[in-house]
C-alpha positions, 0 to 999 in steps of 0.5 A, a space after each residue: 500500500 502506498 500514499 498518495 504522490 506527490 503532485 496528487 497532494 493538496 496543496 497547503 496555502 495556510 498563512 503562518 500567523 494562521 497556524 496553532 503556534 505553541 508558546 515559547 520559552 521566555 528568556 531573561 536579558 540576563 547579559 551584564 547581570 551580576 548577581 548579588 550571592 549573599 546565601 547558599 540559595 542565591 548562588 544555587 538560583 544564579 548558577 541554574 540561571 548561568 546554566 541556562 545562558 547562552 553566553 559566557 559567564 565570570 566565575 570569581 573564585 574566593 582566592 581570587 582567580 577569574 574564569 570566563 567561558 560557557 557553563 555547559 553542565 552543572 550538579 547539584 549536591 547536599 551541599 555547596 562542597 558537593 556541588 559543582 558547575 563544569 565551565 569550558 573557558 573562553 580561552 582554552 579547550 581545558 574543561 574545567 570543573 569548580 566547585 559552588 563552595 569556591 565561587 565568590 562573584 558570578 558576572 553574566 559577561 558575554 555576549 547572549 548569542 541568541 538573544 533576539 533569535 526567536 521563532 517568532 523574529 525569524 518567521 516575521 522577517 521571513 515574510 517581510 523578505 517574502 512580501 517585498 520580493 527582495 532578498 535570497 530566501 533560504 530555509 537555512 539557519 542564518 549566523 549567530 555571529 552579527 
């Protein structure tokens, strides 16, 4: 048994804004944040937050010494010694891991390099371009990078 093909498909002329869209996820304009960590659950919440940027953070350690990089993992323990974040440093290959116990200071420093990236903006633009009949027209993924 086989479907129809393809020239004997309907054809589809529903506009998008016409089509039941889903909600999206809501992120903050977290860039150039530094939280205030004054207790254990402060930290633990600006850590879940530096987990879920899609930019580079500071992480100041109490000795001092400063990392910045992508925070791409992170485990939550008992306790502060227990729990760590995994850090890949803007300027090495070295993954790092430190410890939530040894953080000081945390700075939302980088770029959100999908800020303004929606599904919703990219549509929008997409039929702007179409009605104006200007531009090349892909369903390719454009740069982050601006």
């Amino acid at each position: 048994m086989t479907g129809p093909r393809h020239a004997e498909r309907p054809a589809h002329t529903a506009h998008p804004d016409e089509l039941e869209v889903a909600p999206g996820f809501q992120h903050e304009g977290l860039q150039g944040w530094v939280p205030e960590l004054a207790n254990e659950d402060e930290l633990r919440a600006a850590l879940e937050k530096a987990f879920d940027y899609r930019g580079d953070v500071t992480i100041t350690r109490k000795d001092g010494t400063k990392f910045e990089g992508y925070i791409f993992d992170r485990v939550g323990g008992k306790n502060l010694e227990n729990s760590f974040v995994r850090l890949l440093p803007k300027d090495s290959n070295q993954r790092m891991k430190i410890s939530y116990g040894e953080i000081a200071a945390l700075a939302f420093s980088g770029r959100d390099t999908a800020a303004g990236k929606s599904w919703e903006a990219w549509v929008k633009k997409y039929w702007e371009k179409k009605a104006s009949g200007g531009g090349k027209l892909s369903l390719q993924p454009e740069s982050l990078e601006e």
